[in-house]
Structure formats: structure tokens, C-alpha cells
CHARMM internal coordinates of N, CA and C (Angstrom, degrees):
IC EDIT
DIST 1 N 1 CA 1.4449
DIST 1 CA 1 C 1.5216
ANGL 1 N 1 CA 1 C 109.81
DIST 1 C 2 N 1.2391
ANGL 1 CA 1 C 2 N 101.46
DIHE 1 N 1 CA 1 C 2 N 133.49
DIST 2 N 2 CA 1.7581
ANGL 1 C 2 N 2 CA 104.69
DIHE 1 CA 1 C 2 N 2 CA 157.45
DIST 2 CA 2 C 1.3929
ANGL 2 N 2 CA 2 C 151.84
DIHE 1 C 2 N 2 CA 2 C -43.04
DIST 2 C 3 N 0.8516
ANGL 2 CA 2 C 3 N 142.15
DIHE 2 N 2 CA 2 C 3 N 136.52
DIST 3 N 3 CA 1.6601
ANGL 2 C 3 N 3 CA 102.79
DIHE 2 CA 2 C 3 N 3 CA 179.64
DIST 3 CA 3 C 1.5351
ANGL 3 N 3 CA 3 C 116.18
DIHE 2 C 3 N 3 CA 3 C -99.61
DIST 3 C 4 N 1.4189
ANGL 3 CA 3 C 4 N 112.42
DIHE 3 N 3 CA 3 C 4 N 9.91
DIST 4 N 4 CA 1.7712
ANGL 3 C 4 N 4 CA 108.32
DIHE 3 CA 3 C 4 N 4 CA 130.55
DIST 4 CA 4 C 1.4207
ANGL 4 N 4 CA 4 C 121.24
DIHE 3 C 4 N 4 CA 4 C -50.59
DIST 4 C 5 N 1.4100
ANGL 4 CA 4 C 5 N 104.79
DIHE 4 N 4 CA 4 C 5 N -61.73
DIST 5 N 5 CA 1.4628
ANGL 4 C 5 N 5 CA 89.43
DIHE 4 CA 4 C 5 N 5 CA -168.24
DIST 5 CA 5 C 1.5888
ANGL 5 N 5 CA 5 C 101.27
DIHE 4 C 5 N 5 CA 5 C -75.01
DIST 5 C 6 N 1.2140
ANGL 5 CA 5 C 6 N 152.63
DIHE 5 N 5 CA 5 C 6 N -87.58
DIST 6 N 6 CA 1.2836
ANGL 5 C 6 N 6 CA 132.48
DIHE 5 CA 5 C 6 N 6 CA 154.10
DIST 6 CA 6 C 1.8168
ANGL 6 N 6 CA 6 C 123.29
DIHE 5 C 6 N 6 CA 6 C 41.14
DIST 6 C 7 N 1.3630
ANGL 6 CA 6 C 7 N 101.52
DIHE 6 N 6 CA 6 C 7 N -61.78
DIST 7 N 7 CA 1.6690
ANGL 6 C 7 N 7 CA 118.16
DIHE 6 CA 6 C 7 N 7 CA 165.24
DIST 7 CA 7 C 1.4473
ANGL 7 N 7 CA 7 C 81.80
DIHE 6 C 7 N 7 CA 7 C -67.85
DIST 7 C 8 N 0.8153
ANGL 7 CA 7 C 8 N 124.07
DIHE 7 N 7 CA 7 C 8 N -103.44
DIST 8 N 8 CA 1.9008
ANGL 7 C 8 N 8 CA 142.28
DIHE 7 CA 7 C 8 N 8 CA -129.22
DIST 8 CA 8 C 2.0676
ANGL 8 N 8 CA 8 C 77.60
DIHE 7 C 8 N 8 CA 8 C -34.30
DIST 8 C 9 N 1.4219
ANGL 8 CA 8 C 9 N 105.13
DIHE 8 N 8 CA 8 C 9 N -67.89
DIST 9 N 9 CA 1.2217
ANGL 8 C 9 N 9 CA 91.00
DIHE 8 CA 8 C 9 N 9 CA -165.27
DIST 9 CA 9 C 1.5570
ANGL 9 N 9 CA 9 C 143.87
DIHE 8 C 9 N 9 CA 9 C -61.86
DIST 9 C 10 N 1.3826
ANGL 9 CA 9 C 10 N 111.21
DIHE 9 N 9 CA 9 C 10 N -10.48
DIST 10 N 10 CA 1.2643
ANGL 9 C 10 N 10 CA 138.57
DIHE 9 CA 9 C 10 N 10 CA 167.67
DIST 10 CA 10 C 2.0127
ANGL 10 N 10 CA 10 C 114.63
DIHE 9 C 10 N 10 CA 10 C -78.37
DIST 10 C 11 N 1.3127
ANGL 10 CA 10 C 11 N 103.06
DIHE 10 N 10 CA 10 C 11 N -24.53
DIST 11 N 11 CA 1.4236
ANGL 10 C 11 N 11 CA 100.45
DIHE 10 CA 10 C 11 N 11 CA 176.05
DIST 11 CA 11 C 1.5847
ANGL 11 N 11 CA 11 C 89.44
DIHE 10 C 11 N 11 CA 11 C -101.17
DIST 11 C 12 N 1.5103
ANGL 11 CA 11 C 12 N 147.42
DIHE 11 N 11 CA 11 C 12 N -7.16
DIST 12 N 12 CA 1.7254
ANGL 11 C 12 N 12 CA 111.42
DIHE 11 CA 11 C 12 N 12 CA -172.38
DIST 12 CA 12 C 1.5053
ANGL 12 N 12 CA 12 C 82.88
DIHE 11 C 12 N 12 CA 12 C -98.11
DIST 12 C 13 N 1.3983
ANGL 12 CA 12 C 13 N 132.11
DIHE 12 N 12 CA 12 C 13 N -25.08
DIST 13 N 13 CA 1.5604
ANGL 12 C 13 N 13 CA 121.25
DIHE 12 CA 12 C 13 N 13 CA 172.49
DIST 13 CA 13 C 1.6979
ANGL 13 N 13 CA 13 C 107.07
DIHE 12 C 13 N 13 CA 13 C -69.22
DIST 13 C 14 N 0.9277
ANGL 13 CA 13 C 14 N 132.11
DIHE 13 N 13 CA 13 C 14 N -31.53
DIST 14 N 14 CA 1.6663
ANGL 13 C 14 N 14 CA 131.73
DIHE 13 CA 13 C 14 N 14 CA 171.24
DIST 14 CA 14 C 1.7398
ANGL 14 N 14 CA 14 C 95.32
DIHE 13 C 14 N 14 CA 14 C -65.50
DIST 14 C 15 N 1.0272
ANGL 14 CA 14 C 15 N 137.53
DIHE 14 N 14 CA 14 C 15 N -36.95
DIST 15 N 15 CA 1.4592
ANGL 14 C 15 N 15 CA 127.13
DIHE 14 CA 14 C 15 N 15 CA -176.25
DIST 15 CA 15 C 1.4007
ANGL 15 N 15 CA 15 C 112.20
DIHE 14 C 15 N 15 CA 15 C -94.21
DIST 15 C 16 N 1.4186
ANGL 15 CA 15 C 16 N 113.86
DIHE 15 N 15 CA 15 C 16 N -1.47
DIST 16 N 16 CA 1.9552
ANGL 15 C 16 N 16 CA 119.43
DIHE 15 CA 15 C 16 N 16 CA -176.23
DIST 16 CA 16 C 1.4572
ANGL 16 N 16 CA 16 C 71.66
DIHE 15 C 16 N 16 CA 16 C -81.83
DIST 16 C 17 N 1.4801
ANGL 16 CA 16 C 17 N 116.63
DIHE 16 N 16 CA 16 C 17 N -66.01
DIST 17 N 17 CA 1.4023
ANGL 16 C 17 N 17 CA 119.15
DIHE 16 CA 16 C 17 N 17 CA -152.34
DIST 17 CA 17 C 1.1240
ANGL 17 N 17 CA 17 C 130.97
DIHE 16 C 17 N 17 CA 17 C -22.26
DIST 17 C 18 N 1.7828
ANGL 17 CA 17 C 18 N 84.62
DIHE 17 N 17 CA 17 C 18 N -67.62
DIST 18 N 18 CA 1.7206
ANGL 17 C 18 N 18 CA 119.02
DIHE 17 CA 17 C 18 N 18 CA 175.82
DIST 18 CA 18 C 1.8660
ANGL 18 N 18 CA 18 C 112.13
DIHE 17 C 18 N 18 CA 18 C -43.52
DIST 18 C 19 N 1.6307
ANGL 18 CA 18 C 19 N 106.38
DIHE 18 N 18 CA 18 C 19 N -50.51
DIST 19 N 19 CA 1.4690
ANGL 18 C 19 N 19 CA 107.49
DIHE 18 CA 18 C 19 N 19 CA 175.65
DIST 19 CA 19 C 1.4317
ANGL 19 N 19 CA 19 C 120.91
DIHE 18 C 19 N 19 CA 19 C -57.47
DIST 19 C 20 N 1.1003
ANGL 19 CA 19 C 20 N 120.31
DIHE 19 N 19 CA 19 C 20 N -45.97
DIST 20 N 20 CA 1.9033
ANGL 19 C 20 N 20 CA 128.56
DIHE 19 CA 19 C 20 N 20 CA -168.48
DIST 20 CA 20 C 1.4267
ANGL 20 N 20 CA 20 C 75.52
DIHE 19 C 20 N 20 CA 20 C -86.82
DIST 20 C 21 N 1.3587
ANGL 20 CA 20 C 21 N 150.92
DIHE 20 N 20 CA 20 C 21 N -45.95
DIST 21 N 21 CA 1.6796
ANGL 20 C 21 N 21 CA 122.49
DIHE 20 CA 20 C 21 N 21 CA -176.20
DIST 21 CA 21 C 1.5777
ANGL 21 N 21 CA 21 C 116.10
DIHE 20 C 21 N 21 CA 21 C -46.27
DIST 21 C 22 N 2.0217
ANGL 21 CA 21 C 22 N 102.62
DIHE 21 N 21 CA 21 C 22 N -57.56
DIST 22 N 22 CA 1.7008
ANGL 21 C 22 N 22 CA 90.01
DIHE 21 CA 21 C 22 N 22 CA 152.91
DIST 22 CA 22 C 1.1263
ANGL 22 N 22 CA 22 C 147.32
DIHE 21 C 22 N 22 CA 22 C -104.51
DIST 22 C 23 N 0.8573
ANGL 22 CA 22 C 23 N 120.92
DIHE 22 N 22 CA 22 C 23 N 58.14
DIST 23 N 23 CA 1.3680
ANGL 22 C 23 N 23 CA 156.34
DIHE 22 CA 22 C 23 N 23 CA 175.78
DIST 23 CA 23 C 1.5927
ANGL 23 N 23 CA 23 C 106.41
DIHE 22 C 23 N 23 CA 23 C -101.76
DIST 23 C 24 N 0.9364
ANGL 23 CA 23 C 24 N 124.05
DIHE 23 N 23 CA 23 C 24 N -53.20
DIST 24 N 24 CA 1.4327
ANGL 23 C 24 N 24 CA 155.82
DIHE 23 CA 23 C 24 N 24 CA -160.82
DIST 24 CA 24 C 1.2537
ANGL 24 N 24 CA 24 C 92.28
DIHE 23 C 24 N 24 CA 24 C -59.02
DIST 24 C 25 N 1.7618
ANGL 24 CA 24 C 25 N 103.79
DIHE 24 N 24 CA 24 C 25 N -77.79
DIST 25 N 25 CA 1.1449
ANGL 24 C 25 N 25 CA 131.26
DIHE 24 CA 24 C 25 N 25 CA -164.99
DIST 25 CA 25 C 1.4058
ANGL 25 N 25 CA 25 C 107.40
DIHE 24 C 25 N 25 CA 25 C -45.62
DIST 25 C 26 N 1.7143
ANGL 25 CA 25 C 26 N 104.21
DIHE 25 N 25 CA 25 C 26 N -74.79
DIST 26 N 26 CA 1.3733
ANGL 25 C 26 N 26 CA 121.45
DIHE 25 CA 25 C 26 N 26 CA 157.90
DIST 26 CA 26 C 1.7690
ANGL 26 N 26 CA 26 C 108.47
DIHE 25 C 26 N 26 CA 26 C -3.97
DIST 26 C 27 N 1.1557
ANGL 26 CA 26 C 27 N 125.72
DIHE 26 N 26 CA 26 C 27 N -93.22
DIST 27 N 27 CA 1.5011
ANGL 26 C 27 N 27 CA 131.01
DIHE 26 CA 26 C 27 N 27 CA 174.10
DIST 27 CA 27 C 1.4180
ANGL 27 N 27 CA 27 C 130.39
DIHE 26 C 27 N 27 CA 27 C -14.26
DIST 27 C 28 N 1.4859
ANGL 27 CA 27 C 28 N 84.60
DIHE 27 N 27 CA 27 C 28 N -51.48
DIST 28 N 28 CA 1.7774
ANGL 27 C 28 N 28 CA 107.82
DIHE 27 CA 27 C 28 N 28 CA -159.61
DIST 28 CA 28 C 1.3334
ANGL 28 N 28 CA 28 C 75.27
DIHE 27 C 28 N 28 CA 28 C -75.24
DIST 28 C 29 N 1.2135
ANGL 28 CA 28 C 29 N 145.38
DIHE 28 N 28 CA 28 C 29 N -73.16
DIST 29 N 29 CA 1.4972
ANGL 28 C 29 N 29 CA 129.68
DIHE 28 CA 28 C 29 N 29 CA -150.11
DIST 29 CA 29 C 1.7249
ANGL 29 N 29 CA 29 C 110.03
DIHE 28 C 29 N 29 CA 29 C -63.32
DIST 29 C 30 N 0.8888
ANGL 29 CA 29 C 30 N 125.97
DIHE 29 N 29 CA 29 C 30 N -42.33
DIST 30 N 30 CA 1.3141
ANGL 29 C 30 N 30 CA 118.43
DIHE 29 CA 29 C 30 N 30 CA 148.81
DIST 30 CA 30 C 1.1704
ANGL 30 N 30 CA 30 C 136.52
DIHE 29 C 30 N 30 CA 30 C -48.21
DIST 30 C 31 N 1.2709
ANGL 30 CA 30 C 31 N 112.51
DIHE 30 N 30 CA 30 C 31 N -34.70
DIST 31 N 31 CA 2.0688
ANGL 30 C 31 N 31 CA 92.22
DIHE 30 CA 30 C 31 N 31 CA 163.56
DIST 31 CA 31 C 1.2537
ANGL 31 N 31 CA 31 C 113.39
DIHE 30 C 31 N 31 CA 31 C -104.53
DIST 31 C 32 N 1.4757
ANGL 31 CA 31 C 32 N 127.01
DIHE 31 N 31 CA 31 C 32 N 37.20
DIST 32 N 32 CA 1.5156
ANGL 31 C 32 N 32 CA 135.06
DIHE 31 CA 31 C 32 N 32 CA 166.38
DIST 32 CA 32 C 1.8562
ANGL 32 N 32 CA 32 C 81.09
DIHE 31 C 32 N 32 CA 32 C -94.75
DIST 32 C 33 N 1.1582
ANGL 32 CA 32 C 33 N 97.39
DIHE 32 N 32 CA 32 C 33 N -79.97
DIST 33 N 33 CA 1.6690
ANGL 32 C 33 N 33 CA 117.30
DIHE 32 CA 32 C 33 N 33 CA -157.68
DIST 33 CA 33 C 2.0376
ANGL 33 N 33 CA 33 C 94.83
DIHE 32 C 33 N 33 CA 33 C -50.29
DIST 33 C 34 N 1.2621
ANGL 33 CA 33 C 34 N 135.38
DIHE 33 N 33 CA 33 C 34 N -17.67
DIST 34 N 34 CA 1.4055
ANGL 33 C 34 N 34 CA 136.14
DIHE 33 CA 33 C 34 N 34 CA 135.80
DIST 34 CA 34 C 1.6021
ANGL 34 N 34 CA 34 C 135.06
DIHE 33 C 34 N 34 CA 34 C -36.51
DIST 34 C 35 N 1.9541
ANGL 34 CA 34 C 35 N 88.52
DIHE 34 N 34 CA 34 C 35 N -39.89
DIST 35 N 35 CA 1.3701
ANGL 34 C 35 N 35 CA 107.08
DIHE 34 CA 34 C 35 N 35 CA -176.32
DIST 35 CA 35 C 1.3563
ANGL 35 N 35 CA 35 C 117.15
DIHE 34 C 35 N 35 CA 35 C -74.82
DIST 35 C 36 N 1.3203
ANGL 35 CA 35 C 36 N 104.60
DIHE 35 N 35 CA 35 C 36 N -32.73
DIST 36 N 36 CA 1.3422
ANGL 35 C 36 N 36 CA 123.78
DIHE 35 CA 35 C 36 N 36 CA -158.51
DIST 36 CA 36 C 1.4545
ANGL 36 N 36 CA 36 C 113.07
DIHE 35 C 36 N 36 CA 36 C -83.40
DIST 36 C 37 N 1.9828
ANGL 36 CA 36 C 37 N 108.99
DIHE 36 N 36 CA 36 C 37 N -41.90
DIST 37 N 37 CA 1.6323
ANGL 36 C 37 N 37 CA 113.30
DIHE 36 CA 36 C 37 N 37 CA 151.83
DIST 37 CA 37 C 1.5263
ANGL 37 N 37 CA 37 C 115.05
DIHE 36 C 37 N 37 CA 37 C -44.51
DIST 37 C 38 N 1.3092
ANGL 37 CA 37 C 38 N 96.73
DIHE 37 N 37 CA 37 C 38 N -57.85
DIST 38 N 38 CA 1.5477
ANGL 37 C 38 N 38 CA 97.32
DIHE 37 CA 37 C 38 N 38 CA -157.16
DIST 38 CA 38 C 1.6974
ANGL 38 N 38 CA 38 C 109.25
DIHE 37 C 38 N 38 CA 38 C -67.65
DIST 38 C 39 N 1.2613
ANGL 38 CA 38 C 39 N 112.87
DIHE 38 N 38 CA 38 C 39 N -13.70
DIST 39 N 39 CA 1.9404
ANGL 38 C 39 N 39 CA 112.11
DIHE 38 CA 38 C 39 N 39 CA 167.78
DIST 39 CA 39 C 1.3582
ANGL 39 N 39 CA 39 C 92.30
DIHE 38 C 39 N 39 CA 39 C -72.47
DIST 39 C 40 N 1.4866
ANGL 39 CA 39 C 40 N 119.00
DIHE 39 N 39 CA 39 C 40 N -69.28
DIST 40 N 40 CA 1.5128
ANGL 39 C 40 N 40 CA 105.06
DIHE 39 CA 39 C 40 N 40 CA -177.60
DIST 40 CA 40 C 1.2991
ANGL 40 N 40 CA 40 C 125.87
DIHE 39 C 40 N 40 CA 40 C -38.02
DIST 40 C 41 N 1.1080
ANGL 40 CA 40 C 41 N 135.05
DIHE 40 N 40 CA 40 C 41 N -70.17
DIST 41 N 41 CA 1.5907
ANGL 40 C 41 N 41 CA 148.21
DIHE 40 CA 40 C 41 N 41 CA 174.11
DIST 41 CA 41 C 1.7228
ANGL 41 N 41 CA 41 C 92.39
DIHE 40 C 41 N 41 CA 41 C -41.29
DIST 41 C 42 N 1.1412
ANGL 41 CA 41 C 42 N 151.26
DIHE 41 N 41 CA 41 C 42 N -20.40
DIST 42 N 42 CA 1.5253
ANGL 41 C 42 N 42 CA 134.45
DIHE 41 CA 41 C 42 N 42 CA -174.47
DIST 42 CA 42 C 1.3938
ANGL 42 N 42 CA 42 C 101.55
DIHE 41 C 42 N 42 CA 42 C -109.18
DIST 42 C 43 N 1.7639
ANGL 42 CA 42 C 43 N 119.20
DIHE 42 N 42 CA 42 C 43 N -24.51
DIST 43 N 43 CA 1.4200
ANGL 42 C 43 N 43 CA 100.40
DIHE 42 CA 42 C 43 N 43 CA 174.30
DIST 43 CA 43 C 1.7226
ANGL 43 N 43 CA 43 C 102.24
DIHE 42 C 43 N 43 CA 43 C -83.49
DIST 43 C 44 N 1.3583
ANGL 43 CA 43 C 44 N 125.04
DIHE 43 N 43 CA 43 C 44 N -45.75
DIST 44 N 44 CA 1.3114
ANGL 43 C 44 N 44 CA 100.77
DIHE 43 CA 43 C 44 N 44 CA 148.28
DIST 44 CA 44 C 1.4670
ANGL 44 N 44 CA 44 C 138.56
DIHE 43 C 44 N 44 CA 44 C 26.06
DIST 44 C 45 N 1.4645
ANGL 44 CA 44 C 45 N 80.79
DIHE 44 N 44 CA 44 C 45 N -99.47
DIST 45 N 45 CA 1.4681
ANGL 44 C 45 N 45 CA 105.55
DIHE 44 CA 44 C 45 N 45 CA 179.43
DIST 45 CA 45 C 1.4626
ANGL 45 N 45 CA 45 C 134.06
DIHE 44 C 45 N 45 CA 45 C -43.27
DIST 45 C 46 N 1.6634
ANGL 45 CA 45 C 46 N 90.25
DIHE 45 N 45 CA 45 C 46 N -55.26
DIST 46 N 46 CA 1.3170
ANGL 45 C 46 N 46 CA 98.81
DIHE 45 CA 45 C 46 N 46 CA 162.93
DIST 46 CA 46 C 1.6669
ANGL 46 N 46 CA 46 C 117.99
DIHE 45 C 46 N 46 CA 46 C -54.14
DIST 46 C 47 N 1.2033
ANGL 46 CA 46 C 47 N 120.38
DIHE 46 N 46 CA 46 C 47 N -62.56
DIST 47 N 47 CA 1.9245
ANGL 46 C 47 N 47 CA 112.44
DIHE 46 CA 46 C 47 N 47 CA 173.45
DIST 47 CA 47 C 1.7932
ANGL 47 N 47 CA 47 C 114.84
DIHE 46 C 47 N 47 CA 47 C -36.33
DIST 47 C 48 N 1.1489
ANGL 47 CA 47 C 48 N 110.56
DIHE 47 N 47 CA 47 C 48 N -51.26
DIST 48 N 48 CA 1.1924
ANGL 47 C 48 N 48 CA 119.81
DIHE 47 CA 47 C 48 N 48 CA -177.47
DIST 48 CA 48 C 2.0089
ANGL 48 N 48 CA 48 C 99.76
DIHE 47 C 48 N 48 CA 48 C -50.92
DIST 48 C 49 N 1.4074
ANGL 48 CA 48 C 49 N 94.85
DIHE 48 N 48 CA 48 C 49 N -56.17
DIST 49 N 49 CA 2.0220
ANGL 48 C 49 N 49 CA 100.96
DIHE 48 CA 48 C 49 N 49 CA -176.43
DIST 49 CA 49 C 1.5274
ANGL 49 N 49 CA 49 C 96.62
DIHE 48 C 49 N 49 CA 49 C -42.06
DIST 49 C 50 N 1.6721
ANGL 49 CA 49 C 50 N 102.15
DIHE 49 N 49 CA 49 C 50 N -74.32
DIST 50 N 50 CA 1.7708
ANGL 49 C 50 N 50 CA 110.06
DIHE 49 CA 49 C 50 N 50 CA -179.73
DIST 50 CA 50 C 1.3193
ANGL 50 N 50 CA 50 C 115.98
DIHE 49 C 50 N 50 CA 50 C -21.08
DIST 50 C 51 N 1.3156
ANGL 50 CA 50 C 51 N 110.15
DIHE 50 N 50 CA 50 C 51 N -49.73
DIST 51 N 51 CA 1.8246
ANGL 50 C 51 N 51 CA 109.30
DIHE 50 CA 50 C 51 N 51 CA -162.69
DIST 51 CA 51 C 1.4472
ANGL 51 N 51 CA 51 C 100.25
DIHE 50 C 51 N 51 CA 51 C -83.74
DIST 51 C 52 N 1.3526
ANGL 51 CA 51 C 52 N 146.71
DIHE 51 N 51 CA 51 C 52 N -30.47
DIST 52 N 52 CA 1.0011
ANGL 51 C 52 N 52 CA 145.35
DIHE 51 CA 51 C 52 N 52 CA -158.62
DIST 52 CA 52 C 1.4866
ANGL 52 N 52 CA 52 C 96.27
DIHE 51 C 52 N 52 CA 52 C -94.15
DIST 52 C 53 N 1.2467
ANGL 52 CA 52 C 53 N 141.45
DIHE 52 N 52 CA 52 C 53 N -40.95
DIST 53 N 53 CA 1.4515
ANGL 52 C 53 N 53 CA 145.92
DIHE 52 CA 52 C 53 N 53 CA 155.65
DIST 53 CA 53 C 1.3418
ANGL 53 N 53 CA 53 C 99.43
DIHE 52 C 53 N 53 CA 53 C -28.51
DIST 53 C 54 N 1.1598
ANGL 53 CA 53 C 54 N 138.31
DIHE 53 N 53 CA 53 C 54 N -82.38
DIST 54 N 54 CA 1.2136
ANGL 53 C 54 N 54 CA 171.94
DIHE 53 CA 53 C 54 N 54 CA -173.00
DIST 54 CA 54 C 1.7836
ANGL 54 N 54 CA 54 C 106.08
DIHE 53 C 54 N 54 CA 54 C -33.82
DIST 54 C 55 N 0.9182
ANGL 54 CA 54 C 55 N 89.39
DIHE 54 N 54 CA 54 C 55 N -48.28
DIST 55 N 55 CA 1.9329
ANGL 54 C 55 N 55 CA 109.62
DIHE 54 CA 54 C 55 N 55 CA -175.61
DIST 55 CA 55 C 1.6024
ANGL 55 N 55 CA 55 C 95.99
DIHE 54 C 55 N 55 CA 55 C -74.54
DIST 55 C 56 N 1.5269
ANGL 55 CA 55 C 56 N 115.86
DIHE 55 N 55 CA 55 C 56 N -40.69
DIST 56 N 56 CA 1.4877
ANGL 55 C 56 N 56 CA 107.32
DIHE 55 CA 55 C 56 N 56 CA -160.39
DIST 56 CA 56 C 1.6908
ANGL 56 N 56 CA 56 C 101.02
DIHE 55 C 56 N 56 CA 56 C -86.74
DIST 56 C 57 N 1.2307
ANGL 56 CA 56 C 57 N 114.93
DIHE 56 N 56 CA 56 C 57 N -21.58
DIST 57 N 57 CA 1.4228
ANGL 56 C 57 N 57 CA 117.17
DIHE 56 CA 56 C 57 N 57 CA 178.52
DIST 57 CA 57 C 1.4806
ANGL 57 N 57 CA 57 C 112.25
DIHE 56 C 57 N 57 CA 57 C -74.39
DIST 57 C 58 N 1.3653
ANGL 57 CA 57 C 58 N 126.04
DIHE 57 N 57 CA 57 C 58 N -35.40
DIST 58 N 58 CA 1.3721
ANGL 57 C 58 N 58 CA 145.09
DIHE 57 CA 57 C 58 N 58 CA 157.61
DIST 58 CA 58 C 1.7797
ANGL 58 N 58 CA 58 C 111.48
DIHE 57 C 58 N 58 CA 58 C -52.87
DIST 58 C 59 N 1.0877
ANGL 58 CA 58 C 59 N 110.66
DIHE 58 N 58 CA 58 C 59 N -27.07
DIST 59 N 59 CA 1.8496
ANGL 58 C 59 N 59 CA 105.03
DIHE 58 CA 58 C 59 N 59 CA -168.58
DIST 59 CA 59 C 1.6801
ANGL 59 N 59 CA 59 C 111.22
DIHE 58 C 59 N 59 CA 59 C -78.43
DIST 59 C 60 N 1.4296
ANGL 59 CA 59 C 60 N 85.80
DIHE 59 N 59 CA 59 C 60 N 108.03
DIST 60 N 60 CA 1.7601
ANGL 59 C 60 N 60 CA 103.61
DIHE 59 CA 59 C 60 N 60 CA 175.93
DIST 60 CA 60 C 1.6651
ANGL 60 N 60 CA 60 C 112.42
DIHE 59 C 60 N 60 CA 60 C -32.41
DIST 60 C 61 N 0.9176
ANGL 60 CA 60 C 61 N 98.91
DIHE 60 N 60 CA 60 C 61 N 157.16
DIST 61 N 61 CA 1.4678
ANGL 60 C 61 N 61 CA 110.72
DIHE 60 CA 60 C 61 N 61 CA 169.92
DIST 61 CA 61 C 1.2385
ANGL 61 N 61 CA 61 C 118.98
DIHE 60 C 61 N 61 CA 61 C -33.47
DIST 61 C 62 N 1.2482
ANGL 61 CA 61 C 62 N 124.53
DIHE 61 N 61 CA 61 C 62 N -75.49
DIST 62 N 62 CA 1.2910
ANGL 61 C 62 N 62 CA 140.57
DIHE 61 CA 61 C 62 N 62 CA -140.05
DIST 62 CA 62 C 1.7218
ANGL 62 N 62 CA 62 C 96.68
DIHE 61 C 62 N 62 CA 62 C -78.82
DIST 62 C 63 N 1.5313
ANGL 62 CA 62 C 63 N 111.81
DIHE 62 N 62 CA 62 C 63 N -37.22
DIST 63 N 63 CA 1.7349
ANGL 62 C 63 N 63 CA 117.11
DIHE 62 CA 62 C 63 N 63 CA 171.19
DIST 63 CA 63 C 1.7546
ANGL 63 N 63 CA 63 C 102.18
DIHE 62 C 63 N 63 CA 63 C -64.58
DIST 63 C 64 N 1.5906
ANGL 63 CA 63 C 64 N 131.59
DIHE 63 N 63 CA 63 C 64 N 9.66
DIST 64 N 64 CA 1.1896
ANGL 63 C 64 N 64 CA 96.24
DIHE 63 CA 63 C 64 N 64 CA -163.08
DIST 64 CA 64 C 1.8844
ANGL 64 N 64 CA 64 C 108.85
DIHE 63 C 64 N 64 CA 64 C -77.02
DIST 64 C 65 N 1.4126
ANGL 64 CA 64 C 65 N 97.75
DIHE 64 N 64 CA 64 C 65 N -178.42
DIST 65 N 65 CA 2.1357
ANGL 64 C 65 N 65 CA 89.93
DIHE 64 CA 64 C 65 N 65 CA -170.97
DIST 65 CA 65 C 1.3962
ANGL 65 N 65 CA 65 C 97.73
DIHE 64 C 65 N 65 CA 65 C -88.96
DIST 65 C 66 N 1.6726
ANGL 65 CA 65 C 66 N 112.20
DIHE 65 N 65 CA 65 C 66 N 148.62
DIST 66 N 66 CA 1.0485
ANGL 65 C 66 N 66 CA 132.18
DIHE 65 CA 65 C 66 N 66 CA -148.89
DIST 66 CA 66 C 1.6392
ANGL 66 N 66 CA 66 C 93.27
DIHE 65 C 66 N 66 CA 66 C -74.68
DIST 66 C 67 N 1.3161
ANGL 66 CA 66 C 67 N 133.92
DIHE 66 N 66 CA 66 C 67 N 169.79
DIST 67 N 67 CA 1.6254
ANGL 66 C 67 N 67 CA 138.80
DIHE 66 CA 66 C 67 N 67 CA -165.10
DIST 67 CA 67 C 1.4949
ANGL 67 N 67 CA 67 C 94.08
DIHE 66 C 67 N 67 CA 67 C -91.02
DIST 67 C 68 N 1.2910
ANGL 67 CA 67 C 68 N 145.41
DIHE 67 N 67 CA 67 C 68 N -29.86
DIST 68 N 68 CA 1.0562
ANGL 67 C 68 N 68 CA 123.23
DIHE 67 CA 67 C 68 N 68 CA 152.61
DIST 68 CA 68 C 1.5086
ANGL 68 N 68 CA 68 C 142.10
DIHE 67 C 68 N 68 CA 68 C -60.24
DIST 68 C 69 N 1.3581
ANGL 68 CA 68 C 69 N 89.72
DIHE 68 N 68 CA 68 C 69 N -8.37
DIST 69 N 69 CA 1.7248
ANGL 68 C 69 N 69 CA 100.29
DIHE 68 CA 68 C 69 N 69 CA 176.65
DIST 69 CA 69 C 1.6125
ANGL 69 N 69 CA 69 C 111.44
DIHE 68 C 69 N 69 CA 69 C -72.37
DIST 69 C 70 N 0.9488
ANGL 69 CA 69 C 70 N 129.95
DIHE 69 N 69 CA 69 C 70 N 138.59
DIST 70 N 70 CA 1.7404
ANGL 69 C 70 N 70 CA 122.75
DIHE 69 CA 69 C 70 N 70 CA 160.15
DIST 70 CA 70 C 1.5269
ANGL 70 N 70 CA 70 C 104.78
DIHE 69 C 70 N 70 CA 70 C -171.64
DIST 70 C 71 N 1.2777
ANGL 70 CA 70 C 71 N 91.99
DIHE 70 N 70 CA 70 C 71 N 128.08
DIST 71 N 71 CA 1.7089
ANGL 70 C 71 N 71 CA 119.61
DIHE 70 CA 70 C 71 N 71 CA 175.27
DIST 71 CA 71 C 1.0973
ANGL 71 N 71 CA 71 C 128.77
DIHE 70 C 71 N 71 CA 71 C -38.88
END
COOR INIT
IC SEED 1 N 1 CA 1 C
IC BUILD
């Protein structure tokens, strides 16, 4: 081999590089900022559980669930 071609091939692998470097990057910031919904959305969740606990301990008599109902 030449060391034209040699160059040629050492700079389109220096530019694969460069791409999957951001590429990389690219990603990673997306499944932080994934991470970061998905903590939100589970603490969420949990308030939403709390309040609905809360509601069923509160439900008058007459709303209670019928004896065929069970969880």
C-alpha cells in the first residue's frame, strides 16, 4: 500500500470515529434525560398510589365494593 492510500484510509476511519463519538454522545444524553422522566413518572406514581389508598379508606359505606369484587 501507498501511503496515499494509507492517508485516505486513516482519515475516513478518523471521521467513522469522530461520527459514533457523536453518536455516542448523542444517546447518552438521551437516556439520562429518559432517566430523569422515568424518576419523575415513578415518584409520580407513587403520590397518585398514596391518594388513591387514601380515597378507599375514606369511601362511605354505602360505596363499599360489592363481595364479588376482589383484587
Amino acid at each position: 500500500m501507498t501511503d496515499e492510500t494509507l492517508l485516505a484510509r486513516l482519515a475516513r476511519t478518523e471521521a467513522a470515529m469522530a461520527h459514533l463519538e457523536r453518536n455516542f454522545d448523542d444517546l447518552n444524553a438521551v437516556v439520562i434525560d429518559q432517566g430523569k422522566v422515568i424518576a419523575r413518572l415513578q415518584k409520580r406514581l407513587e403520590e397518585l398510589g398514596k391518594t388513591l389508598e387514601s380515597r378507599e379508606t375514606e369511601r362511605p359505606a354505602h360505596l363499599e365494593k360489592p363481595p364479588h369484587y376482589s383484587p
